[in-house]
C-alpha positions as CSV (number, residue, x, y, z in Angstrom):
1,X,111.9,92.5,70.1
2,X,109.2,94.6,69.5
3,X,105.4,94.2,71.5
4,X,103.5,92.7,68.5
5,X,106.0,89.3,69.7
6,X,104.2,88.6,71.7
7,X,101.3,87.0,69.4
8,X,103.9,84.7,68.4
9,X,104.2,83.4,71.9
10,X,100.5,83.2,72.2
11,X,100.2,80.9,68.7
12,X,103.1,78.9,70.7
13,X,101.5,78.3,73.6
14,X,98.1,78.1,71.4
15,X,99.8,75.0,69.2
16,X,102.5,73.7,71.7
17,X,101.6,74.4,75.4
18,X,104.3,75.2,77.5
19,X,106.9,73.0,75.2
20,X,110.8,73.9,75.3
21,X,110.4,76.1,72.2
22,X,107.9,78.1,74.1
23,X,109.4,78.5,77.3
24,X,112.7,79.7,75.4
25,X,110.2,82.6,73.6
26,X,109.0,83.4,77.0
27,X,112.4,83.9,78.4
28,X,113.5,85.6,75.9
29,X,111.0,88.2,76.0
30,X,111.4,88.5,79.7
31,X,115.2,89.2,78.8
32,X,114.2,91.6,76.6
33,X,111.8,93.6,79.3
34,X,114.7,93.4,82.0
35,X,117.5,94.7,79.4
36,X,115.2,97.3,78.2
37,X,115.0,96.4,75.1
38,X,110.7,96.0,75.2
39,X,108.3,96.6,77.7
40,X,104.5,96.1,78.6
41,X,102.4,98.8,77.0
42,X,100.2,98.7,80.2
43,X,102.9,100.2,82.4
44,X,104.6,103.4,82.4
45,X,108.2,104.0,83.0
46,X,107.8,103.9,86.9
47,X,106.0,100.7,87.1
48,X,107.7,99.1,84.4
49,X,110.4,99.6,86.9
50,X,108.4,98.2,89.6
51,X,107.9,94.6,87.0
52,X,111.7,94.7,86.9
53,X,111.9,94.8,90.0
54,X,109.8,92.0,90.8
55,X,111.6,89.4,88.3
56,X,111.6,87.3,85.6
57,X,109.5,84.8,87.4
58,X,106.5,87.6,88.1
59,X,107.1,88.9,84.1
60,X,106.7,85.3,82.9
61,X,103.6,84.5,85.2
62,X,102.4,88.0,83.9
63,X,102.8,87.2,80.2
64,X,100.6,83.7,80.5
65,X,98.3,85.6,82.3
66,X,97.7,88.1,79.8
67,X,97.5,85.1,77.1
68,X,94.7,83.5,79.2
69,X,92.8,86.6,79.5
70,X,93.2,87.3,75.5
71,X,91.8,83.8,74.2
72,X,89.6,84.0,76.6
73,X,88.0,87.6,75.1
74,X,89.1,86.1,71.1
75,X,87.0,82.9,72.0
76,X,84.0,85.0,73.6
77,X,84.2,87.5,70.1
78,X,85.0,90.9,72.7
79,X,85.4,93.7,70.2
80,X,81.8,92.8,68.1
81,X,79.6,94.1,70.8
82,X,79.7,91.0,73.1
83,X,80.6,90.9,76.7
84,X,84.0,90.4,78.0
85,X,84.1,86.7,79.7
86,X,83.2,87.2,84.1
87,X,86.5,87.7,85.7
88,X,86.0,84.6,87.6
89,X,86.3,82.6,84.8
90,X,89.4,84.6,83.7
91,X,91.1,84.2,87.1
92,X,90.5,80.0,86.8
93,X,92.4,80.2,83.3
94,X,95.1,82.3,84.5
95,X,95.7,80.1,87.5
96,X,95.7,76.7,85.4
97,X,98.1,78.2,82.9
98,X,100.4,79.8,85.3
99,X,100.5,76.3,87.2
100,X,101.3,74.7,84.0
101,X,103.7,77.2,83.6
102,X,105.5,77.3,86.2
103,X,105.7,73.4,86.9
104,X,107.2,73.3,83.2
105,X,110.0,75.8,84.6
106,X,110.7,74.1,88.1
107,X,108.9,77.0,89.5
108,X,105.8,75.0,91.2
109,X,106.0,73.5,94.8
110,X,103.6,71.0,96.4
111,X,105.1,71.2,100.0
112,X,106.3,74.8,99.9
113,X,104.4,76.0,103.1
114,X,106.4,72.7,105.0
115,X,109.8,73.4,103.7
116,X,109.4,76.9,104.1
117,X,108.4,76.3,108.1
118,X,111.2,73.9,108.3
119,X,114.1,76.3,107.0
120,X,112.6,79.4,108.4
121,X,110.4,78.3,111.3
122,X,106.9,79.6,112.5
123,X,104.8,82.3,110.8
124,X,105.8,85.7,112.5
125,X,102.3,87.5,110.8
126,X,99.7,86.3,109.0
127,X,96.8,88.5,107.4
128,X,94.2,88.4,104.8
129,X,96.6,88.1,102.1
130,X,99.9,86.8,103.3
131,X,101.7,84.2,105.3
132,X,105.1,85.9,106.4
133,X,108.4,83.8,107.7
134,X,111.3,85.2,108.9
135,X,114.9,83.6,110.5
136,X,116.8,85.9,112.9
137,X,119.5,87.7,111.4
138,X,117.9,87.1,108.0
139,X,118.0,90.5,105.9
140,X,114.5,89.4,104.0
141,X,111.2,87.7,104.8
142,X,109.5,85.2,102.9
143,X,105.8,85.3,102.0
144,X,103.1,83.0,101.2
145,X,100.7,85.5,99.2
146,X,97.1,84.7,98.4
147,X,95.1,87.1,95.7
148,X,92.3,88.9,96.8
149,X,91.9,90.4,93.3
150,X,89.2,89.8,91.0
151,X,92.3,88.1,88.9
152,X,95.6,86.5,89.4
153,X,97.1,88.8,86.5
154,X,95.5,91.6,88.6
155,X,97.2,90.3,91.8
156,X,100.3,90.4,89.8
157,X,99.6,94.0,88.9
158,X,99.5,95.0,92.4
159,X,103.0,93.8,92.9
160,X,104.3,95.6,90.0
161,X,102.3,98.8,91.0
162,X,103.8,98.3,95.0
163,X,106.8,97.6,93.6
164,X,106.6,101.1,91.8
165,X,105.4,103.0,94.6
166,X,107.4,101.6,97.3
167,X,110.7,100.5,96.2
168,X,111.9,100.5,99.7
169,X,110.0,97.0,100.2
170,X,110.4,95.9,96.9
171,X,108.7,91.8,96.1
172,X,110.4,89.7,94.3
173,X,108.3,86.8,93.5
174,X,110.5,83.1,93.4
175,X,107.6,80.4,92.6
176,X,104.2,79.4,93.3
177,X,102.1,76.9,95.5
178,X,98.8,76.3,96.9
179,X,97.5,76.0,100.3
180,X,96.0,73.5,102.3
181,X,92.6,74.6,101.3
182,X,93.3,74.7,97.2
183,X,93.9,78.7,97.0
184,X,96.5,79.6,94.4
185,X,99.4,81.1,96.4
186,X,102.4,83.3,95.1
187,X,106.0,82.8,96.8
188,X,107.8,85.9,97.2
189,X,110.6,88.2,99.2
190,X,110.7,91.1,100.7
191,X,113.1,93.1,102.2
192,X,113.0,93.1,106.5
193,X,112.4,96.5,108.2
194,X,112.4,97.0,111.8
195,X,109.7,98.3,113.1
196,X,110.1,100.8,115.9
197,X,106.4,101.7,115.6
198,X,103.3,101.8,113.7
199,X,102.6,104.9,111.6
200,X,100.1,107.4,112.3
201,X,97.2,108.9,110.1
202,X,98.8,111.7,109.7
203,X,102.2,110.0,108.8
204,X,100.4,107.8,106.3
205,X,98.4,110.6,104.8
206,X,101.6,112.8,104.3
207,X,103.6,109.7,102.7
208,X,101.0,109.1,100.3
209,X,100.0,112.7,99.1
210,X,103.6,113.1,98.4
211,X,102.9,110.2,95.9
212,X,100.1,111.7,94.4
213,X,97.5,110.4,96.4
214,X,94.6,112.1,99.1
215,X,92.4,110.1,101.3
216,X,88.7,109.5,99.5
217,X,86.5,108.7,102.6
218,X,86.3,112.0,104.1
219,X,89.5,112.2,105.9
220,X,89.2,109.3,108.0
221,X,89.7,106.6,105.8
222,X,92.8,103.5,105.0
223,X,91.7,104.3,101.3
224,X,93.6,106.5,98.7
225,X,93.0,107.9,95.5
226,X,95.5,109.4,92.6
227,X,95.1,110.1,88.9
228,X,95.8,106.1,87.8
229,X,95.7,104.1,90.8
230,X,93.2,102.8,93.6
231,X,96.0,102.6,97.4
232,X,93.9,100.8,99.8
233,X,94.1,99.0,103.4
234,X,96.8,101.6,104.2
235,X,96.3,100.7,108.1
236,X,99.3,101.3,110.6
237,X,99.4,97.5,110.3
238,X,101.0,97.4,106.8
239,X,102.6,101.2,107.4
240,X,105.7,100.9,110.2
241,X,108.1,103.7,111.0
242,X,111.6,102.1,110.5
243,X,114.1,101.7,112.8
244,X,116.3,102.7,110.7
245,X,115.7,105.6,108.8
246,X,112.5,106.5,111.1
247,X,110.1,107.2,108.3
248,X,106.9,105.5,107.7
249,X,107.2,102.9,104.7
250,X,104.4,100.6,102.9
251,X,105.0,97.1,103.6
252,X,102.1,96.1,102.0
253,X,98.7,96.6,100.6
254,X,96.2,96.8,97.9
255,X,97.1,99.3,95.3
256,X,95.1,98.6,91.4
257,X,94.5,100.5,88.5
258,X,91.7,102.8,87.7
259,X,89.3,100.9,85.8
260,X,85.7,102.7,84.4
């Protein structure tokens, strides 16, 4: 299946919605993604790893995301010299669709913060962006995830690009939800890591640099820069030294693309 199928999915879900023939050409273009036979032209060979990684439910959330954002800049004539539509009206698309979506494919839950307290208990840590459960003797956690993207396909990208730079803590991203206050969550895994301590500057700064990235506030900062990618909120709160191999390792943060 080669990229340019990907307009024949978009006239689907442009004439159909999400009917069973276009849910079959999503799948099967997510098939061909994880068997290598396609890929997304946005990612290179790491993070198009890192998308693997985060499952056919993150690739097919993706792929309605980039549809939204495409009729979106067709309808408002992008390309002619006319301004590409605000992103807030972009992110409101994406999240419809991707509800749509995902309810279509069994992937949407109502209740999903209850049954996930009532299998997995209490929330162990919460911060701006997550909700995270965890059972004793579990060997993953389960998050509640929020965007605090300009976008939800941008949110997406940040697991695909954390994916890619930390494939220690890989997210794997099993359904959606929303909150008690309306916001659009995103249901995911993540591998547990003991934490014997939290990282240091200097541990953090070392980890990253070997990953192509240098601090750019001066040497004092939680923000990183590299050649393609924004790293940010890289506190010792989302960097612990594991118990286990006793290295610092990214649990999470904000990590986006470069864009002028």
């Amino acid at each position: 299946m080669l990229y340019s199928d990907l307009g024949v999915i978009y006239a689907s879900i442009d004439n159909e919605g999400f009917s069973e023939q276009t849910l079959q050409l999503i799948d099967n273009y997510i098939n061909d993604i994880l068997n290598g036979k396609t890929d997304l032209i946005q990612f290179n060979q790491q993070e198009h790893a890192g998308l693997c990684c985060a499952g056919e439910v993150l690739i097919g959330a993706y792929i309605v995301c980039d549809y939204a954002r495409k009729s979106l800049e067709a309808g408002s004539n992008v390309g002619t010299g006319k301004a590409s539509p605000p992103n807030w009206e972009i992110d409101e698309l994406q999240e419809k669709l991707v509800q749509q979506w995902a309810e279509a494919k069994n992937l949407w839950s109502d209740t999903a913060e209850q049954d996930i307290e009532s299998e997995y208990g209490s929330i162990i840590a919460q911060g701006a962006e997550a909700k995270v459960y965890y059972k004793d003797g579990d060997t993953s956690v389960i998050k509640i995830r929020t965007s605090i993207y300009a976008t939800l396909g941008r949110a997406f990208e940040s697991i695909v690009l954390h994916n890619s730079l930390f494939p220690e803590t890989p997210m794997y991203v099993i359904g959606f939800t929303r909150d008690e206050d309306g916001l659009f969550r995103t249901i995911l895994t993540q591998p547990y890591i003991g934490c014997k301590r939290l990282a240091t500057k200097q541990e953090i700064d070392d980890m990253v640099a070997k990953k192509g990235f240098c601090d750019n506030y001066n040497g004092q900062g939680v923000n990183y820069i590299g050649d393609r990618l924004h790293l940010e909120d890289m506190h010792p709160a989302n960097v612990f030294v594991d118990v286990i191999s006793e290295k610092p390792i990214c649990i999470d943060c904000i990590v986006k693309f470069i864009r002028k």
